[in-house]
C-alpha positions as CSV (number, residue, x, y, z in Angstrom):
1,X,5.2,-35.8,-23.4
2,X,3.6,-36.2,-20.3
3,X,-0.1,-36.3,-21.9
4,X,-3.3,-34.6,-22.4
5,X,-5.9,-33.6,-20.1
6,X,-8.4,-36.7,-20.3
7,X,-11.7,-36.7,-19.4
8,X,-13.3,-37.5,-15.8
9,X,-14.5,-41.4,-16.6
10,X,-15.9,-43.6,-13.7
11,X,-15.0,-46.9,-12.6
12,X,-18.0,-48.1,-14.3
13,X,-17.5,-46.4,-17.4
14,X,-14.2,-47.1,-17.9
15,X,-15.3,-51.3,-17.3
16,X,-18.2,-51.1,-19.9
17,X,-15.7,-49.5,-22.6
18,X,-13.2,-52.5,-22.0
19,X,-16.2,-54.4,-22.4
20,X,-16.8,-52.8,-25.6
21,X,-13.2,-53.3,-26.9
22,X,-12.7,-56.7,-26.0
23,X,-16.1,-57.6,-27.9
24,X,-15.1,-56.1,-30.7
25,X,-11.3,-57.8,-30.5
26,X,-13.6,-60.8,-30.4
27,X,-15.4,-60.6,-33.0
28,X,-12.2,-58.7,-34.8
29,X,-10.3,-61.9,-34.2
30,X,-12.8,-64.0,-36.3
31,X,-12.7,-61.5,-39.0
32,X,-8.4,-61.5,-39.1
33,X,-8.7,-65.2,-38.7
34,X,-10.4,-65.8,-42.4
35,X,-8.4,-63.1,-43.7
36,X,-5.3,-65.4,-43.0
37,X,-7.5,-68.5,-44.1
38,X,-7.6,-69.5,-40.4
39,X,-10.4,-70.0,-38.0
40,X,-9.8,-68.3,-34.6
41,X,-8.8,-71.0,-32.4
42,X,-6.2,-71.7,-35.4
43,X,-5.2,-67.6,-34.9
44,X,-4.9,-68.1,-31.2
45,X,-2.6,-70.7,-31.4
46,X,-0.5,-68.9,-34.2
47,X,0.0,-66.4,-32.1
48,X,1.6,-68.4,-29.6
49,X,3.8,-69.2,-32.1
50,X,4.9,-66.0,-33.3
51,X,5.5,-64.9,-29.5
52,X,8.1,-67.8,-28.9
53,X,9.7,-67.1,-32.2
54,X,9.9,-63.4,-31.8
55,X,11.7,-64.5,-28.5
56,X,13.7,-67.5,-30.9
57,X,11.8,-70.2,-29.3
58,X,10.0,-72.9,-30.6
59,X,7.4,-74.4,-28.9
60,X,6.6,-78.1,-28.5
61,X,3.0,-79.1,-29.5
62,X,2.2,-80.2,-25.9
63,X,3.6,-76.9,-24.6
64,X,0.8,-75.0,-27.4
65,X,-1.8,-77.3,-26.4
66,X,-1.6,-76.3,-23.0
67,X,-1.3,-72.8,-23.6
68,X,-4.1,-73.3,-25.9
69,X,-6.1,-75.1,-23.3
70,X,-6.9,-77.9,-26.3
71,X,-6.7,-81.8,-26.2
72,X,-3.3,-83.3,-28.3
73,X,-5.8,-84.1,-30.7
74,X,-7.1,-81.2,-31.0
75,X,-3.8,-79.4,-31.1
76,X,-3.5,-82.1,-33.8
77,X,-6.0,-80.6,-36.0
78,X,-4.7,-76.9,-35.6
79,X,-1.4,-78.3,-36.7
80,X,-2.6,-79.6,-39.5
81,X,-4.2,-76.5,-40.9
82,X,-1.0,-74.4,-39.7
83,X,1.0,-76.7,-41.8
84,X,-1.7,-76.4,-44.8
85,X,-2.0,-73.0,-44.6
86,X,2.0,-72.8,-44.7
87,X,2.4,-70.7,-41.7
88,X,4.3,-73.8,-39.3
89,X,5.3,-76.7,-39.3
90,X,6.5,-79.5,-36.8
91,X,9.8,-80.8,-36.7
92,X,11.7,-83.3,-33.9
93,X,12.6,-82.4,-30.8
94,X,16.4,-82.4,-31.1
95,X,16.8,-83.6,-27.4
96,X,13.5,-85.8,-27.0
97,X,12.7,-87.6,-30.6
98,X,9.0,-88.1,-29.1
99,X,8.4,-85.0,-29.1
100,X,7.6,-82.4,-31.6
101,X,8.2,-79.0,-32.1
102,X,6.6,-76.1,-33.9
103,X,8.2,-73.8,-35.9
104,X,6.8,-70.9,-38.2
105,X,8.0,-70.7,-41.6
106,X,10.0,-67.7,-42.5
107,X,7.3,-65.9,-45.0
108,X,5.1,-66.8,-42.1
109,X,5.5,-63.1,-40.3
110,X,5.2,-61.1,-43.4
111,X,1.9,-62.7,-44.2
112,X,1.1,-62.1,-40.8
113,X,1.8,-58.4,-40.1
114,X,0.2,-57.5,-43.9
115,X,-2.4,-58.1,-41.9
116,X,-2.5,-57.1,-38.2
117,X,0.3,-53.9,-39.4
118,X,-2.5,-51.1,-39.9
119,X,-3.9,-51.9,-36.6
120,X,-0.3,-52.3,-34.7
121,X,0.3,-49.1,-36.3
122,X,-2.7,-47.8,-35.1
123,X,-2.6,-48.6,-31.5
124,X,1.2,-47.1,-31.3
125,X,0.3,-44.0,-32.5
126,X,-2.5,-44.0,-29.8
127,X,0.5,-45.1,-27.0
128,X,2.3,-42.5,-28.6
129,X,-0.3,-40.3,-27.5
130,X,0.1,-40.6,-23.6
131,X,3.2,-39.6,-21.3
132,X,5.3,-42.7,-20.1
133,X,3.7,-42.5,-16.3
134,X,0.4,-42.9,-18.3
135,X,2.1,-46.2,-20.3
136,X,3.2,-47.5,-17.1
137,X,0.0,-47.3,-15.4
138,X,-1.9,-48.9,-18.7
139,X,0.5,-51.5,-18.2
140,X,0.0,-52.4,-14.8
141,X,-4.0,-52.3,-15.3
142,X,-3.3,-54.7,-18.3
143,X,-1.1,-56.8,-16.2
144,X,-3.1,-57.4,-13.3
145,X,-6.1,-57.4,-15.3
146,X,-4.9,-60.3,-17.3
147,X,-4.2,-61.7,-13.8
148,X,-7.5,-61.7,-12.0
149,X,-9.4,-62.8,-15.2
150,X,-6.9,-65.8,-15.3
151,X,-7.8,-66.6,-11.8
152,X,-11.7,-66.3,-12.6
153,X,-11.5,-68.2,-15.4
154,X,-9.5,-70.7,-13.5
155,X,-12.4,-70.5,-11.1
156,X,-14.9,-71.0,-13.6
157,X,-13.6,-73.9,-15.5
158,X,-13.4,-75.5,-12.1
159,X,-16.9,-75.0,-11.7
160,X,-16.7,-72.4,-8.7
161,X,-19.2,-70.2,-10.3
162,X,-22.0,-69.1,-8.7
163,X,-24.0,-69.2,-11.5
164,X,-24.2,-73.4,-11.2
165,X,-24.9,-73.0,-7.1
């Protein structure tokens, strides 16, 4: 499939509906957070967590803190409701006692896609819908999206925004 016609879309209206969909992933984040008894920093970090193990990693807590952008103690606290929650817990670092891994319990994915399933679902039937050279740009743009706003938000927490000048 190569995909369908699509409408004419400006630069400017194709940046307001990203706008759009990321304020609603936003807010949709919070939402799937309580639904796993988490709050969304908590989901963010699980998330981390099921990418390394997907990829048969574990990560250590100062490696999710930084990925996280949180303090040790604050990586601390998300720990600790992880661990309550029953979706990870830590364990020592075979090669470095001082340090401390995370894993994610086994039943910790299926409780986890009951949840975001429907919606992974959903958005590969809507890949499904566009021809691979229209995957591959979508890809790219996501890429190099991520990208830029990782340097501006580099920028920002730096306090190079112009908004403090």
């Amino acid at each position: 499939m190569e995909g369908k016609e699509r409408p004419a879309a400006t630069p400017e209206q194709a940046l307001y509906a990203m706008d759009r969909m990321i304020a609603l992933a936003h807010l949709g984040q919070q939402d799937i957070a309580a639904r796993l008894g988490l709050n969304a920093t908590d989901l963010t970090c699980l998330g981390f967590l099921v990418e390394a193990s997907l990829a048969g990693e574990s990560l250590a807590a100062g490696d999710l803190a930084e990925r996280a952008r949180l303090t040790t103690g604050g990586v601390t606290g998300v720990l600790n409701r992880l661990e309550k929650a029953g979706y990870a817990h830590r364990q020592p670092d075979p090669a470095d006692r001082r340090r401390v891994r995370v894993v994610m319990h086994e039943s910790a994915q299926a409780r986890i896609l009951a949840v975001y399933g429907p919606f992974s679902e959903r958005l590969g039937a809507l890949f499904a819908d566009y021809g691979p050279a229209e995957v591959a740009v979508l890809a790219d743009w996501f890429t190099r999206a991520k990208r830029l706003m990782q340097e501006s938000l580099d920028e920002i927490r730096a306090g190079g925004d112009a908004a403090s000048e």
